[in-house]
N, C-alpha and C positions, 0 to 999 in steps of 0.2 A: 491770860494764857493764850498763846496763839499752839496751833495745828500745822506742824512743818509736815505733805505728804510725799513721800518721792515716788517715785514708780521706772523700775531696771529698765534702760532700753536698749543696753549694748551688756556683754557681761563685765561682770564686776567684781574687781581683786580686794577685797581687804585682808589681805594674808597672817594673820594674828591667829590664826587654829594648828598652828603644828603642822607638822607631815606623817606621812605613813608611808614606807617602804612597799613595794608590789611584790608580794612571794613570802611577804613579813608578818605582818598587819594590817596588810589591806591583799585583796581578791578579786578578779576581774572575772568576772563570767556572764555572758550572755547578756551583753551590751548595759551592764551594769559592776560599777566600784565599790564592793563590802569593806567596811573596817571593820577591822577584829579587834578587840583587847583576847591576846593571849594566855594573860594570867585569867582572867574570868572566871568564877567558880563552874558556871556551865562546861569550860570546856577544859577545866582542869577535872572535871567529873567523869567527862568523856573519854579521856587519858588517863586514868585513874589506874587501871591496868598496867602502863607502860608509860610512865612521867616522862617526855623528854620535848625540846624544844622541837625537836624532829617529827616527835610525832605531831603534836600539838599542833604546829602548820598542815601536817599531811590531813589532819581530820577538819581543821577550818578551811583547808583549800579544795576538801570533796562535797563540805555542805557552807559553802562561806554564808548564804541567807539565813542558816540556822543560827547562827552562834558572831552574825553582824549587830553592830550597836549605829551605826550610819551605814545610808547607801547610798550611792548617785548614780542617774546618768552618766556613760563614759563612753568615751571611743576605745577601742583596743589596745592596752599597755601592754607593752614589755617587762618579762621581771627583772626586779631588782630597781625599778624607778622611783624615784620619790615623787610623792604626789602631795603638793601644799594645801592647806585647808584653809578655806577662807572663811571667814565669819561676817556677820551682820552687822556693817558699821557703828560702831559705836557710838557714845553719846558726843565724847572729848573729839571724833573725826568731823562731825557736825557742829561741833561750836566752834574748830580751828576755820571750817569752812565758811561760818556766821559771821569769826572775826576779821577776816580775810575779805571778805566782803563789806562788811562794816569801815573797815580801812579806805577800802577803795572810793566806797562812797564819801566818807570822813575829807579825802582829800579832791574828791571831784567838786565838791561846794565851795571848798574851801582852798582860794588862790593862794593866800602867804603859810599856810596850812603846809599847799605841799611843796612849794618854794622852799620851808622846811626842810620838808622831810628828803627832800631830792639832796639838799645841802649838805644835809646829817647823811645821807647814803656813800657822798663822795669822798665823804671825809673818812669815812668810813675805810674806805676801801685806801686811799693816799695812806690813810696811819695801820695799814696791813692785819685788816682786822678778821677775826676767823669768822669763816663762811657763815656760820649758824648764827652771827651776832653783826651781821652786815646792816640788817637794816633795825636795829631794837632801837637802836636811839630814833631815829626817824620816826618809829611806832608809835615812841614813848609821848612824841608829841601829841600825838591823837589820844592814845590810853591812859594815861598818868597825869596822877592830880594830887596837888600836894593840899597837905591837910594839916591842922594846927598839930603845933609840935613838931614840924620836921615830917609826919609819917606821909607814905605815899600809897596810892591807893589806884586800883587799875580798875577802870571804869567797865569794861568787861566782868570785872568780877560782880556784876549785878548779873547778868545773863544764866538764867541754867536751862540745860538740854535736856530732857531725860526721855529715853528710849518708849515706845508706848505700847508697839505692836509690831510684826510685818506678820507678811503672809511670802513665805521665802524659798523659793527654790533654787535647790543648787546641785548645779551638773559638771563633770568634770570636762575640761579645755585643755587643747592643745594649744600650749602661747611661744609663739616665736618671736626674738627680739633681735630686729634691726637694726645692721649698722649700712648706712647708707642704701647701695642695693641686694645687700646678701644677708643671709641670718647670722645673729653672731652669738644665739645661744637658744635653743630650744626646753622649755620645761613642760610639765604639767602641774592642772591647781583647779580645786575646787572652786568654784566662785559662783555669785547670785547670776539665775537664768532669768533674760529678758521677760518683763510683765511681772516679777515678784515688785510688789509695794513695800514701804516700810513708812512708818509714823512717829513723830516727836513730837517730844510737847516741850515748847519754848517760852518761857517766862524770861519781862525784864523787870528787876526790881526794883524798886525804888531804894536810895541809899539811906538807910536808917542815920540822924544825927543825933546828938549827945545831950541836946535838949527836946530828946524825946519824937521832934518833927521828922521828915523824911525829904529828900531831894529826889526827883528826875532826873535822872544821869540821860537815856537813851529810853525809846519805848519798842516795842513789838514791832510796831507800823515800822521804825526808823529801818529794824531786820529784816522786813519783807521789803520796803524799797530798795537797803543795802542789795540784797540777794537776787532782786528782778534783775537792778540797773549792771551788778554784778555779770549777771547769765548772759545782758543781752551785748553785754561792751566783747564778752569771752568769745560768745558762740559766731559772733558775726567776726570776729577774727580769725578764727576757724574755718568760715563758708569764704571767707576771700583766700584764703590760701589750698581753696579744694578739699577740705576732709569734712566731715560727716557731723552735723549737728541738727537733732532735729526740730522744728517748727514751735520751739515753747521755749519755757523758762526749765531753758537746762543747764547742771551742771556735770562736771568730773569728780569721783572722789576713787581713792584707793588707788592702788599698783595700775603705772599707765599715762594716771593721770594728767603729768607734766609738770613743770617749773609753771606754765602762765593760772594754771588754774591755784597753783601753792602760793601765790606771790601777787604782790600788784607791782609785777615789772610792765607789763603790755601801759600800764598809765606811764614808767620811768619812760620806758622809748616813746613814746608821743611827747614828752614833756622834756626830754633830755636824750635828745637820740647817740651823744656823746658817751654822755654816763651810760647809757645802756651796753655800749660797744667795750666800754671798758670793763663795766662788769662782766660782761662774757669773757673778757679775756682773764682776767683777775681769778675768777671761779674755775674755770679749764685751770689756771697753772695753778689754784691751789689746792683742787679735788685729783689733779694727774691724769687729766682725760677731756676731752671736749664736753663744756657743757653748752646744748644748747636745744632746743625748739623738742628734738627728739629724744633729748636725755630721760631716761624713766628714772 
């Protein structure tokens, strides 16, 4: 069992907790965001007197601390805003990130590997294949192993992640999102504040066989080189085009993140600056929108 520890150092979206409406279900007062559950026995006690939605707000919006079940840090909302709720990355966002890096390394060792997989990506895209399933054959080279009888079996599926701890703060943000030099859509959203830690525990198994023995598919160690060699091929593509990575074995996860951190395209364009050109074009006409570098 290895110890995955990460530590927030920019804020951080994983938006999977709902939203709350401001005037609703949720309360802004005195540089803090209450949520309410409405129906609540407390404050349907409170209303007890005069049941109505109407009231029910007027009495969670004069004591919202009393009768909140979360609160954040917040800048000053407007009513009627929705405000996203973000949560603590889960296990499955961490092992997509494990695999993804796993890939990358999988094919930086390995020359006719990703001669592969580049070949399997282009063919890919010539036979008008849908966005989500551009690069699975390619993948499959690396993941998939056939086993008697025809069955096949994905070599990741030795890997489990399971969530262990954080220690999690989360404050509410103001996120603007960029198109070129202007904003082309402003929200709000709960998300983890800079210095919250969070911990996994990352097992690789060994592949139990049918006479009883076991295979080494992949070890621990192979994850934590994946994940260094991964951070440092990302981060220092980052520091040469000017933005902001800092000084360690960092990643991106969650809303923000980008295409290069989701993908090992940053190895297609080194390896295929062709194919990469095409796939940006390919993905623009068949998402309906420019995909590239600053796509969220």
């Amino acid at each position: 069992m290895a110890l995955l520890r990460l530590r927030v150092d920019t804020p951080l979206f994983v938006l999977g907790g709902g939203s709350a409406v401001v005037g609703l279900d949720a309360f802004y007062k005195e540089g803090r965001l209450y949520l309410v559950d409405i129906t609540s026995p407390k404050l349907a006690a409170a209303i007890a007197a005069r049941p109505s939605l109407e009231e029910a707000i007027k009495v969670a919006s004069s004591r919202p601390a009393e009768y909140a079940h979360r609160h954040f840090s917040s800048p000053p909302i407007p009513d009627k805003t929705e405000v996203k709720i973000g949560v603590v990355p889960p296990a499955s966002t961490v092992k997509g990130l494990l695999r993804t890096a796993y890939l990358w390394l999988a094919l930086s060792r390995d020359e006719k590997l990703a001669e592969g997989f580049v070949k399997a990506a282009a063919e890919a895209v010539d036979e008008g294949t849908h966005p989500k399933f551009v690069g699975s054959v390619g993948e499959a080279l690396v993941f998939r192993r056939e086993l008697e009888g025809g069955r096949r079996w994905d070599v990741f599926n030795s890997v489990a992640v399971r969530e262990r701890g954080a220690e999690a703060e989360f404050r509410v943000y103001r996120v603007d999102v960029y198109e070129r030099a202007g904003i082309k859509a402003t929200f709000y959203a709960a998300g983890l504040a800079p210095g919250s830690t969070l911990e996994y525990e990352v097992v690789a198994r060994p592949r139990p066989r049918e006479d009883g023995g076991s295979d080494v598919v992949l070890t621990e160690q192979d994850l934590k080189d994946a994940l260094r060699l991964f951070s440092e091929e990302l981060a220092a593509f980052e520091r040469a085009r000017g933005l902001y990575a800092p000084q360690c074995d960092a990643v991106r996860l969650g809303f923000g993140a980008g295409r290069r951190w989701k993908t090992v395209l940053s190895l297609i364009e080194r390896r295929s600056p062709d194919l990469f050109r095409k796939l940006e074009s390919y993905m623009s006409q068949r998402l309906g929108r420019f995909w590239g570098d600053t796509t969220v």
